[in-house]
C-alpha positions in Angstrom: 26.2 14.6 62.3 24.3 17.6 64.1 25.5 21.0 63.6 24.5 22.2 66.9 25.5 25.7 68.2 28.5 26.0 70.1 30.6 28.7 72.7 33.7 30.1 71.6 35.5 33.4 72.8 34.7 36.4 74.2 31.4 37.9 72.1 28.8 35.8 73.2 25.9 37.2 75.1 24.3 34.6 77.2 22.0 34.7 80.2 22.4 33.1 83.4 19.1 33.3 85.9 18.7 32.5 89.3 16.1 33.1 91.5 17.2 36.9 93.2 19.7 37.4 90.2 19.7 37.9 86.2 23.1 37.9 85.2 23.8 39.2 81.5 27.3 38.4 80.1 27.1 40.9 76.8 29.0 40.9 73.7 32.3 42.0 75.7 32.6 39.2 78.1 34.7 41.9 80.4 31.7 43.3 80.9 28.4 42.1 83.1 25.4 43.2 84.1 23.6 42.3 87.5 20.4 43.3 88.2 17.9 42.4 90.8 14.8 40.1 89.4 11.7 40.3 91.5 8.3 38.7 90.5 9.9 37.5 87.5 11.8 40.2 85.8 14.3 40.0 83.3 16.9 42.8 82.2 15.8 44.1 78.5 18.9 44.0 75.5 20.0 47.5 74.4 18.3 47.5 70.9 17.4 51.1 69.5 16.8 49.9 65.9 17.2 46.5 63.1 21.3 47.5 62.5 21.7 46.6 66.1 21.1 43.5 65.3 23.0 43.1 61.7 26.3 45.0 63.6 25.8 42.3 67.0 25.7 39.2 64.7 28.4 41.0 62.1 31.3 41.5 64.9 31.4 37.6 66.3 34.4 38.0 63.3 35.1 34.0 62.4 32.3 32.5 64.3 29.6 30.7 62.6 26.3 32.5 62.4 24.2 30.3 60.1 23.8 26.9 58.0 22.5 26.8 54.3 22.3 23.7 52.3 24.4 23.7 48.9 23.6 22.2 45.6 24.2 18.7 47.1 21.9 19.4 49.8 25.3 19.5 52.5 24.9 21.3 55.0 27.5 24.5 55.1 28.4 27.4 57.6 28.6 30.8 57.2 30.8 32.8 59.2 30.2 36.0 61.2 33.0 37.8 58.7 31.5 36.3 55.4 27.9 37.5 56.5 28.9 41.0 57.1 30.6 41.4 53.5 28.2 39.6 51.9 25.8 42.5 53.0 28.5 45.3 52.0 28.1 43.9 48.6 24.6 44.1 48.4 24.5 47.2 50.3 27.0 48.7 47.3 24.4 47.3 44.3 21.4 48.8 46.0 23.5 52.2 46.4 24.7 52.2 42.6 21.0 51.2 41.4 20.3 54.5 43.2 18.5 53.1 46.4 18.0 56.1 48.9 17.2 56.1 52.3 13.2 55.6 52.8 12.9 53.7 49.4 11.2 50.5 49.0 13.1 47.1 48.3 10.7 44.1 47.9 11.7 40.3 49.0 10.5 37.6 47.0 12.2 34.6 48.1 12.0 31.0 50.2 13.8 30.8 53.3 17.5 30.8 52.6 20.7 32.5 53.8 20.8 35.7 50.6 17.4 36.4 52.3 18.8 37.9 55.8 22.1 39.2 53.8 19.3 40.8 51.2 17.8 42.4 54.3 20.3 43.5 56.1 21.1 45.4 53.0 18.4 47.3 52.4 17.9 48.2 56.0 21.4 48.8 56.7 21.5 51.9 54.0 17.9 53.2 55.2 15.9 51.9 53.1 12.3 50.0 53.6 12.1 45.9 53.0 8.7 44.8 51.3 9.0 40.8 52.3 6.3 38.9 50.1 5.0 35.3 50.1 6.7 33.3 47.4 3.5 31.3 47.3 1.3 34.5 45.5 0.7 34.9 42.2 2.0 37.3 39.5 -1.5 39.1 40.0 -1.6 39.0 43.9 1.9 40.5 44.0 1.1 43.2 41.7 -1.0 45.4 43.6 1.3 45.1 47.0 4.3 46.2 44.6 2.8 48.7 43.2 0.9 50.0 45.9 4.5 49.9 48.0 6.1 51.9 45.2 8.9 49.4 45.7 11.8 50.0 42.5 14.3 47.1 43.7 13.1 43.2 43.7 15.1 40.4 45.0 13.7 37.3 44.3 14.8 33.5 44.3 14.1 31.5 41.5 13.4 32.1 38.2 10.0 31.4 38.4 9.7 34.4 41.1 11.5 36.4 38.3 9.0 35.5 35.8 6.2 36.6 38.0 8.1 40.3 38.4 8.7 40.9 34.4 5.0 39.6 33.9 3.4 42.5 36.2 6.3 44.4 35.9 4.9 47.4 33.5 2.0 48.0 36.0 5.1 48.7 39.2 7.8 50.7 39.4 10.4 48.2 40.1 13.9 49.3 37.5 16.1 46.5 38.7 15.8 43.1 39.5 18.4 40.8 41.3 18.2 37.2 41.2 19.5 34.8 44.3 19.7 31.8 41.8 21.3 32.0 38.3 20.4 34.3 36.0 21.7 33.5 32.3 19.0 34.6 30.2 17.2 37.0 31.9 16.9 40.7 32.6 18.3 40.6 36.3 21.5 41.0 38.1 22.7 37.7 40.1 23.8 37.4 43.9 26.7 35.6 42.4 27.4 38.4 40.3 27.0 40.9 43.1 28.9 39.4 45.6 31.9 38.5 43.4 32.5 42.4 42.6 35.1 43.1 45.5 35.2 46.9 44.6 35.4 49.0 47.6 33.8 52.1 46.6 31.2 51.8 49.2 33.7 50.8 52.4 32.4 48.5 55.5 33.5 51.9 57.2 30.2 53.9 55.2 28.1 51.0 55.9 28.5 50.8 59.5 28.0 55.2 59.0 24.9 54.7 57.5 23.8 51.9 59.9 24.4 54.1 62.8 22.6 56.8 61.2 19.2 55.2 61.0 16.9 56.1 64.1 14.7 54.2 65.6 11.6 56.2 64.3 12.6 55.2 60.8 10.6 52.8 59.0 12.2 49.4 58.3 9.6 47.0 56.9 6.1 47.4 55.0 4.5 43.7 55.6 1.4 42.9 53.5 -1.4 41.3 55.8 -2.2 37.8 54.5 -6.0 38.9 53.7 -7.7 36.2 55.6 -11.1 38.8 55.8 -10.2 41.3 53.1 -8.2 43.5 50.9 -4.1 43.0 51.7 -2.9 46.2 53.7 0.8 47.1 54.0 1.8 47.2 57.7 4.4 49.8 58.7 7.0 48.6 61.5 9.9 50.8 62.3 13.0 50.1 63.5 12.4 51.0 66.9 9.1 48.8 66.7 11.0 45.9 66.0 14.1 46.4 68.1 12.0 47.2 71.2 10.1 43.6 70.8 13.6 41.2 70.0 14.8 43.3 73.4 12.5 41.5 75.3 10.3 38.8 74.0 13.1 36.5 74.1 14.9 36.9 76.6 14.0 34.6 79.1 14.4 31.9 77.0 18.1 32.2 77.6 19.1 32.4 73.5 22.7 31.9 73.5 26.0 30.9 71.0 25.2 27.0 72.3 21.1 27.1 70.3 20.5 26.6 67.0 17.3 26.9 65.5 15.9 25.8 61.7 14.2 28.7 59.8 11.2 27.4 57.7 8.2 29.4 58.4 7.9 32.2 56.3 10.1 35.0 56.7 7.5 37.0 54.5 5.9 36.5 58.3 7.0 38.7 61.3 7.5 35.6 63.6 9.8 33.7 62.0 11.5 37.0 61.1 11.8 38.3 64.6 13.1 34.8 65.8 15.7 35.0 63.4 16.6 38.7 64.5 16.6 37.0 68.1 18.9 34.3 67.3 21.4 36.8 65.4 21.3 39.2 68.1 22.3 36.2 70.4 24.5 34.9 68.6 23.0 31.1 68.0 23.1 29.5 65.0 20.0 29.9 62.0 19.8 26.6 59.6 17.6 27.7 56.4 15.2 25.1 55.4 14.0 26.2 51.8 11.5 23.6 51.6 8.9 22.5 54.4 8.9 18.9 52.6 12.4 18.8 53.8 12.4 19.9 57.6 11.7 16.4 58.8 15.2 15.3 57.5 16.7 18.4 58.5 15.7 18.2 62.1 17.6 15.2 62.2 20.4 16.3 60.4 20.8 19.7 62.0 19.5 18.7 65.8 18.4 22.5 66.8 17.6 23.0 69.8 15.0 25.1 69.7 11.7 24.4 67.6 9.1 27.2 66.5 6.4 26.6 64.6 2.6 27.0 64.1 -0.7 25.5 65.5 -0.8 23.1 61.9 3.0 22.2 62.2 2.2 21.0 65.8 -0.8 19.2 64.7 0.4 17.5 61.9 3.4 15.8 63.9 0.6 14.4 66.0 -1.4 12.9 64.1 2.3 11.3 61.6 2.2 9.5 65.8 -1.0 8.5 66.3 -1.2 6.9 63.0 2.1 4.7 63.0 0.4 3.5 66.6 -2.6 2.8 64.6 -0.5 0.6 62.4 -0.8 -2.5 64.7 -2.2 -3.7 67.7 0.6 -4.4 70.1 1.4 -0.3 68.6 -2.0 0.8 69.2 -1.8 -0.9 72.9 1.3 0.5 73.9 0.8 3.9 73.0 -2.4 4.3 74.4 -0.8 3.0 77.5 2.3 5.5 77.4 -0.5 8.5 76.7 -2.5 7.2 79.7 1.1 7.7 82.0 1.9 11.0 80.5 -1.6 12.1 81.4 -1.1 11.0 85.5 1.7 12.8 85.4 1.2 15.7 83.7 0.8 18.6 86.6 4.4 17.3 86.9 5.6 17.7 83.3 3.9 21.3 83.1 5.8 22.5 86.4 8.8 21.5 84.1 9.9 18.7 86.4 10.5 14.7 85.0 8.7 12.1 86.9 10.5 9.8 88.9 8.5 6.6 88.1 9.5 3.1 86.9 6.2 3.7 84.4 7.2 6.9 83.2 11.0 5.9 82.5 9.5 2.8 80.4 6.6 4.8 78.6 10.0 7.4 77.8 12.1 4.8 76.3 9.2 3.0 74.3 6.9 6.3 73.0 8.2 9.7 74.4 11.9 9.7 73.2 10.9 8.6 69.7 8.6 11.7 69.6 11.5 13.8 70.5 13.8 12.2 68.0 11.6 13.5 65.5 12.6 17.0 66.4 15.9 16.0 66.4 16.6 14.9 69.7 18.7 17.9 71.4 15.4 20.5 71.5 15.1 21.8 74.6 12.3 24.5 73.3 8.9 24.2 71.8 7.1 27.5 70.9 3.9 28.3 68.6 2.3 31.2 67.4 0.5 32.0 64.0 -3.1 30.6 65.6 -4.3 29.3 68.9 -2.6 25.9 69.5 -5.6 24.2 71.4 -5.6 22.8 74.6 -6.0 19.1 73.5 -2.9 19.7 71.5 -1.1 20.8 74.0 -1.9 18.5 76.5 -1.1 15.8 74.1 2.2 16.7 74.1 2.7 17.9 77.7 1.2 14.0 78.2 4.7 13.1 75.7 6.8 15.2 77.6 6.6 18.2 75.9 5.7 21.4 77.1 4.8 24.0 74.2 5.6 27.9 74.7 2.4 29.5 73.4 2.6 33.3 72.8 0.4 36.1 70.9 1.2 38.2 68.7 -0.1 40.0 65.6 2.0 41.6 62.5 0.9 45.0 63.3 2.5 45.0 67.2 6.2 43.5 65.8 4.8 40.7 66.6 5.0 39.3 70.3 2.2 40.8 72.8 2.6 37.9 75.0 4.3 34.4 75.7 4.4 31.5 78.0 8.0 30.7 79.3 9.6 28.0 82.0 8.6 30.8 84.9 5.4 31.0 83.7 3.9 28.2 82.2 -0.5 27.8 81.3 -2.0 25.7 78.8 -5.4 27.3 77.5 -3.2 30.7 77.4 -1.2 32.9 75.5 1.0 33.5 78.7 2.0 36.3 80.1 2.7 40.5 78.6 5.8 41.4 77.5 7.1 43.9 80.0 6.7 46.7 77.8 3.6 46.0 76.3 0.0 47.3 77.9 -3.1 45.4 77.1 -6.8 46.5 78.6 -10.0 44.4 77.3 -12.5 46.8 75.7 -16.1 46.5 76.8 -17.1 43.6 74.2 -14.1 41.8 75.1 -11.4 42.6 72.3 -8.4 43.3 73.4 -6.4 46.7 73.1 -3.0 47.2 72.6 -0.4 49.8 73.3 3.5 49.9 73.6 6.7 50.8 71.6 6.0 47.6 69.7 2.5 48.8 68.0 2.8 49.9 64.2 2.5 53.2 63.3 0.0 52.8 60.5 -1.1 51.0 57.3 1.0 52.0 54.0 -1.4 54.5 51.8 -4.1 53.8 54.0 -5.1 56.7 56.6 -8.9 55.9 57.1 -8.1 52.2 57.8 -5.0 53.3 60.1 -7.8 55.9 62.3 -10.0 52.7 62.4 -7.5 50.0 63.6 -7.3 52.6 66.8 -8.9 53.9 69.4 -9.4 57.7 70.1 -7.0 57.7 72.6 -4.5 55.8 70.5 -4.7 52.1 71.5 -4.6 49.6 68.6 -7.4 47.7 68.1 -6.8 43.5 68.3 -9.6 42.1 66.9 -9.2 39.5 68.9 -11.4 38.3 71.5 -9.9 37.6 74.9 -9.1 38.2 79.0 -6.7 38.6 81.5 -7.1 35.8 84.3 -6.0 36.8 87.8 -2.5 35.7 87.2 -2.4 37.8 84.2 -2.2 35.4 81.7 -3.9 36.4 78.6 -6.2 33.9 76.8 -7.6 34.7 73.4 -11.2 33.0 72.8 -11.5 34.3 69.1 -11.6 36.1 66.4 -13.6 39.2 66.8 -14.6 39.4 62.6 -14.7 35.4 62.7 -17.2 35.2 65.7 -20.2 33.5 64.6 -23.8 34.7 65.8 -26.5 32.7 65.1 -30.2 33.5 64.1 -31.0 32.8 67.9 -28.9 35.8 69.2 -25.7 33.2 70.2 -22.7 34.1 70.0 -19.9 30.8 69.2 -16.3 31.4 68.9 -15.4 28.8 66.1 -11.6 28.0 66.5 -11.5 26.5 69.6 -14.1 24.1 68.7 -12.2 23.5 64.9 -8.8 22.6 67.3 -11.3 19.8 69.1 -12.2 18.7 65.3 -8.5 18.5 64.5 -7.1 17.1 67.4 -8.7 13.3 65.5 -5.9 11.6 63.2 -8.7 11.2 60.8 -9.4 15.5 60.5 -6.9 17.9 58.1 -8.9 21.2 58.7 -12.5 21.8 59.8 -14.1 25.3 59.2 -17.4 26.1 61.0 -20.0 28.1 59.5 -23.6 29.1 60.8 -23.6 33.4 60.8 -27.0 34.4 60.8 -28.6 31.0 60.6 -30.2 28.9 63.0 -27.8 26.4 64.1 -23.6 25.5 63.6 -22.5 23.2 61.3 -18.8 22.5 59.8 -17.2 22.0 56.6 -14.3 19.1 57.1 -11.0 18.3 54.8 -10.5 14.9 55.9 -6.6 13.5 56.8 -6.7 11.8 53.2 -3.8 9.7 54.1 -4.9 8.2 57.6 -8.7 8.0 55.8 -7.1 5.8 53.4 -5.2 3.6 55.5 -9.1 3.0 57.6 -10.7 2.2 54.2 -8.5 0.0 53.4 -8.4 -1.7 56.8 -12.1 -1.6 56.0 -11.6 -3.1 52.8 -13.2 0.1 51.0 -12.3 1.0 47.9 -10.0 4.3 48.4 -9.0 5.1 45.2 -11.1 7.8 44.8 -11.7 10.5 47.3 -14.8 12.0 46.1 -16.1 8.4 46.3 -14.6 8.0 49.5 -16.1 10.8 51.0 -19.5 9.8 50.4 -19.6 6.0 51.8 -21.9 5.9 54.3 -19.2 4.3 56.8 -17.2 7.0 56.4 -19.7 9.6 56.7 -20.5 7.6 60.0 -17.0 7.7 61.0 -16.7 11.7 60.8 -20.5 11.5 62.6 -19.0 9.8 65.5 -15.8 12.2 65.5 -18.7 15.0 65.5 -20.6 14.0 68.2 -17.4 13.2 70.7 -16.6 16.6 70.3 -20.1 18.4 70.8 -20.2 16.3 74.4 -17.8 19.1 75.6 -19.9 22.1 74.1 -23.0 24.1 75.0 -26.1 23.5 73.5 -26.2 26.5 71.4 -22.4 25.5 70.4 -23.3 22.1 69.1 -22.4 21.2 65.4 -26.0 20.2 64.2 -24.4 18.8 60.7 -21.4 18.6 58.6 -20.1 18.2 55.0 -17.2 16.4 53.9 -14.6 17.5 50.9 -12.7 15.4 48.9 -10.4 18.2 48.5 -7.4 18.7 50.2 -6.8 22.4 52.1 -3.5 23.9 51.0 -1.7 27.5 50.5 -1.3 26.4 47.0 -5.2 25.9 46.6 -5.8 29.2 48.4 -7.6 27.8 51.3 -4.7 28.5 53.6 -2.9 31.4 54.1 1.2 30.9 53.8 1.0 30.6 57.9 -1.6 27.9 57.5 -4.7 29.8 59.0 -7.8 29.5 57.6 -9.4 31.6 54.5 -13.0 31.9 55.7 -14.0 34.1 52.7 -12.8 31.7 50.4 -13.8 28.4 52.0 -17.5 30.2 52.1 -17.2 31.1 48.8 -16.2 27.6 47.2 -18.6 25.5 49.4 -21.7 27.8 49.0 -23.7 25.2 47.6 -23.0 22.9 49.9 -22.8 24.8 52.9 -26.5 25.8 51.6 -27.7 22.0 51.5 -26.6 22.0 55.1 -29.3 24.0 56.1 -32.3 22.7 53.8 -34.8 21.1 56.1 
């Protein structure tokens, strides 16, 4: 059965939109807002800080305002009512551990419902959330929490725990609470917590000291994932964040009738600010703990809308292309229903379905099965994290699937920009947000400014003077323009631009997105600064790889051996050489090396939102990225 979000009473906010008119029907339905929408406009939600958002989604009283999985993997609900004492529970154990207003709280946890009740908590009572990826090590996490100062850590599992008492005489951290049991160990438990129905700290003095945070407080110090360097703790305030869930959703038309599963990171601004979003709009959150799991809990849960990254995207694509793979009469029939998706595509991308006999039957037989996977009731497709590529997102505007890309960065709260129904172009990172200003410098990074941009990195002045400009616009990093329409397309990576010996300058993700957009390529990292020509290191799609051996009648027990065969060294040649037909000279991967390793966040590789670790990837594959340019 789907738990799909649903429209009862009075407290719902929901948007209607017509093309002179944006009507807003806010959390007292007695109550709307009309307001004239020119060129596009939409009317912003009153947000002044994070509570907003806690008291919004704590006032829908018994109305469901999230889905968590028990111990039998069931889905269950959680009502508007139970969230909000949840949080004066945790709000009171934070108080009697001595928790002040401006102190530090670390998060160490997967995605699951204590995680939002942990947080509303500590910002609720003033006092700063540290969210860090459960995927680090003991040793990773030690200098963030000692560098944050944190003296609270709320953590998952007991093998989180561990990680906190091993490092913990190098931090400052005095109590620990534990979302899972906790027999046996040093740490409080939510169980514990939650069951102590003592009112000495009153729903009353929470919604006091709620109210009482301003928007210039800080709320959150987020770690950068260190893709080029050192970690550095980014400082978002309340009034950052509010000012960017008050407009970056809104015209997607959130309402009580959505529901959305939460399995990126919330360690990650994105998936945190979506989850804000759907709070503050009263639709539904369904925790996924696990990524392994999200493909049975889109079908079990049905969201309607779907966010994920570039990787997420990708891999769906290529789970399709290799069941066609699987046959001929597959093979033949999906190459067919891609070849009708493709002749109508201007059509899908207007948001329009094609009236055709051809389409209807490529639908029934390909497209619908694609959407099934999803779940079958998602109306939305976003992605941020990385750029999407444009062959990506053709594929699945050819599928019927148009894909809301936006841009964003930790450090601006996130969203800068984001394609939307109104305003809809593949190859971009759509349009501003209406309170964010962007300008491109003169060698083409882009420049920030808005109520949305940090105010600094944690402990770090020199680093904060150099992420701006002298008259105060945050520096991107990025690579990118404006087109006449104002959509803003990113090419690159300023630090991750490569320039060759000859002077050239190549921007290596797009190129890496053509590489990936084959079945038969995981990740592909480019390399070539400061030498002669480009060439590419290549974690092959193990699984589809094997599947062509063994159709090959290879031997594919071995993936070292694999890697080597001449065939399939010929194989990746040809996948090579498609994709330099499309690139300049100067762009043109010369030669390549495979892996017989497999890219992960585990293996460090990855970061936990699946980008690329350059530094590393260099690092490891010295040697060989060496032997690539041996003459």
């Amino acid at each position: 059965m789907c738990h799909r979000g649903y429209l009862c009473g009075a407290v719902v906010a929901r948007l209607y939109v017509t093309r002179r008119f944006c009507y807003i029907f806010t959390w007292d339905s007695s109550q709307v807002q009309i307001c004239s929408r020119p060129q596009g406009k939409y009317i912003m939600l009153d947000l002044r800080t994070v509570n907003d958002i806690f008291l919004r989604a704590a006032s829908r009283g018994p109305k469901r305002v999230l889905l968590y999985q028990d111990a039998k993997s069931q889905w269950q609900p959680m009502q508007s009512l139970e969230l909000r004492e949840h949080v004066r529970r945790t709000a009171a154990a934070l108080h009697r551990w001595g928790i002040q207003r401006g102190d530090r709280v670390v998060m160490l946890a997967e995605n699951r419902w204590e995680w939002p009740v942990a947080d509303f908590a500590t910002l609720a009572i003033g006092a700063v959330s540290v969210p860090l990826y459960p995927t680090q090590t003991a040793d990773q996490l030690a200098y963030m929490i000692a560098d944050s100062g944190a003296r609270v850590a709320i953590v998952s599992t007991r093998d989180q725990y561990e990680k906190i008492e091993a490092i913990r005489s190098q931090t400052q951290i005095s109590h620990v609470l534990m979302m899972d049991d906790a027999t046996g160990t040093k740490a409080a438990s939510f169980a514990e917590v939650l069951a102590d129905a003592s009112h000495e700290y009153t729903h009353a003095q929470l919604d006091e000291d709620a109210h009482s945070v301003k928007p210039t407080d800080l709320a959150t110090i987020i770690y950068t994932s260190g893709t080029t360097g050192e970690s550095k703790g980014v400082m978002l305030t309340h009034g950052n964040i509010a000012s960017n869930v008050s407009v970056s959703t809104i015209p997607f038309g959130f309402s009580a009738l959505d529901s959305c599963i939460s399995f990126l990171p919330l360690s990650h601004i994105t998936a945190r600010h979506l989850d804000y979003a759907l709070f503050c709009y009263g639709s539904t959150v369904a925790y996924c703990t696990k990524f392994d799991s999200l493909a049975a809990s889109m079908k079990q849960v049905c969201p309607t809308i779907f966010v994920g990254v570039p990787r997420v995207f990708e891999k769906i694509r290529q789970a399709v292309e290799q069941k066609a793979n699987a046959s001929p009469i597959r093979r033949r029939i999906f190459t067919w229903a891609a070849a009708v998706g493709a002749k109508y595509r201007p059509v899908v991308i207007r948001g329009d379905i094609p009236k055709s006999f051809a389409y209807s039957l490529a639908q029934k037989l390909v497209y619908k099965k694609i959407h099934q996977a999803f779940g079958g009731s998602t109306r939305l497709f976003v992605c941020g994290g990385a750029p999407l590529g444009v062959d990506t997102a053709n594929w699945f505007v050819d599928m019927g699937i148009r894909i809301f890309e936006g841009y964003g960065l930790t450090e601006t709260s996130p969203v800068v920009s984001i394609n939307n129904a109104n305003a809809y172009r593949i190859g971009s990172v759509g349009k501003l947000l209406p309170n964010v200003h962007c300008r491109i410098a003169a060698d083409g990074e882009i420049e920030i400014n808005g109520p949305a941009v940090f105010k600094g990195y944690w402990n770090k002045s020199g680093q904060t003077s150099e992420a701006f400009t002298r008259d105060g616009w945050f520096k991107s990093g990025d690579i990118g323009r404006i087109d006449s329409d104002g959509f803003l397309h990113i090419t690159d990576r300023k630090k991750e631009l490569i320039k060759t010996s000859g002077g050239k300058f190549i921007a290596p993700q797009p190129i890496e997105n053509k590489l990936k957009a084959d079945v038969l390529v995981a990740q592909a990292a480019m390399v070539g600064d400061r030498r002669k020509y480009a060439s590419v290191v290549i974690s092959p799609n193990f699984e589809a790889l094997a599947l062509w051996a063994r159709a090959h009648a290879m031997d594919a027990t071995s993936r070292a051996v694999l890697v080597h065969d001449s065939r399939v060294v010929a194989l990746y040649q040809k996948i090579v050489d498609h994709v330099n037909e499309s690139l300049a000279h100067f762009e043109t991967i010369k030669r390549f090396h495979l892996v017989h390793e497999e890219w992960g966040v585990e293996t460090g590789e990855l970061t936990p939102s699946l980008k690329l670790k350059r530094r590393v990837i260099e690092e490891r594959y010295a040697d060989q990225i060496a032997g690539m340019y041996v003459d």
